[in-house]
C-alpha positions in Angstrom: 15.6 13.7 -3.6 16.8 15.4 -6.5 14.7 15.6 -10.3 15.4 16.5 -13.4 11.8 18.6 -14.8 12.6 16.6 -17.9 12.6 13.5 -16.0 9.7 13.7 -13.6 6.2 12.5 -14.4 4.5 16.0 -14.7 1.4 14.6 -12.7 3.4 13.1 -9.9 2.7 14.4 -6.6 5.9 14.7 -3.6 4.5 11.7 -2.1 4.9 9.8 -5.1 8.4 10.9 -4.6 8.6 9.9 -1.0 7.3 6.3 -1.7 9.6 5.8 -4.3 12.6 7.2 -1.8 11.2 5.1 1.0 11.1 1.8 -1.0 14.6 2.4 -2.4 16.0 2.9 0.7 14.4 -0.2 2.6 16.0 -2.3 -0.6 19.4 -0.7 0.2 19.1 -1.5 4.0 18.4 -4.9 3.0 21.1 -5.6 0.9 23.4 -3.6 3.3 22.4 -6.0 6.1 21.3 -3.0 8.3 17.1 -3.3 7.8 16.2 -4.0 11.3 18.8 -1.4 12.6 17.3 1.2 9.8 13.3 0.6 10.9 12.2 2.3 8.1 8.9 2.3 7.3 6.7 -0.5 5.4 4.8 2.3 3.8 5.5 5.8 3.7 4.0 7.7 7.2 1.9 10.4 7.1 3.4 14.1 7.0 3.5 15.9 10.1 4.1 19.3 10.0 7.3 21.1 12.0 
C-alpha cells in the first residue's frame, strides 16, 4: 500500500495501515461477490515473521 508523507497521519503505525488495507479489501470482495472465495480476515492477523 502506497502513501503520500503528506497524506499519512504522522502518528500512524503499519498496522494502522494494514487494517485499513484489510477492511477495504473485504468491502471489495463483497461487492465483487468473491468474499467467501477471498477468506480474508475479520480483523487483521498477527505478524509472523519470514
Amino acid at each position: 500500500m502506497y502513501s503520500a508523507k503528506n497524506q499519512v497521519d504522522p502518528a500512524s503505525t503499519a498496522e494502522d495501515r494494514m487494517t485499513v488495507l484489510n477492511d477495504v479489501s473485504r468491502a471489495l470482495a463483497q461487492e465483487a461477490g468473491c468474499a467467501s472465495e477471498a477468506k480474508l480476515p475479520a480483523k487483521l492477523p498477527a505478524p509472523t515473521s519470514g
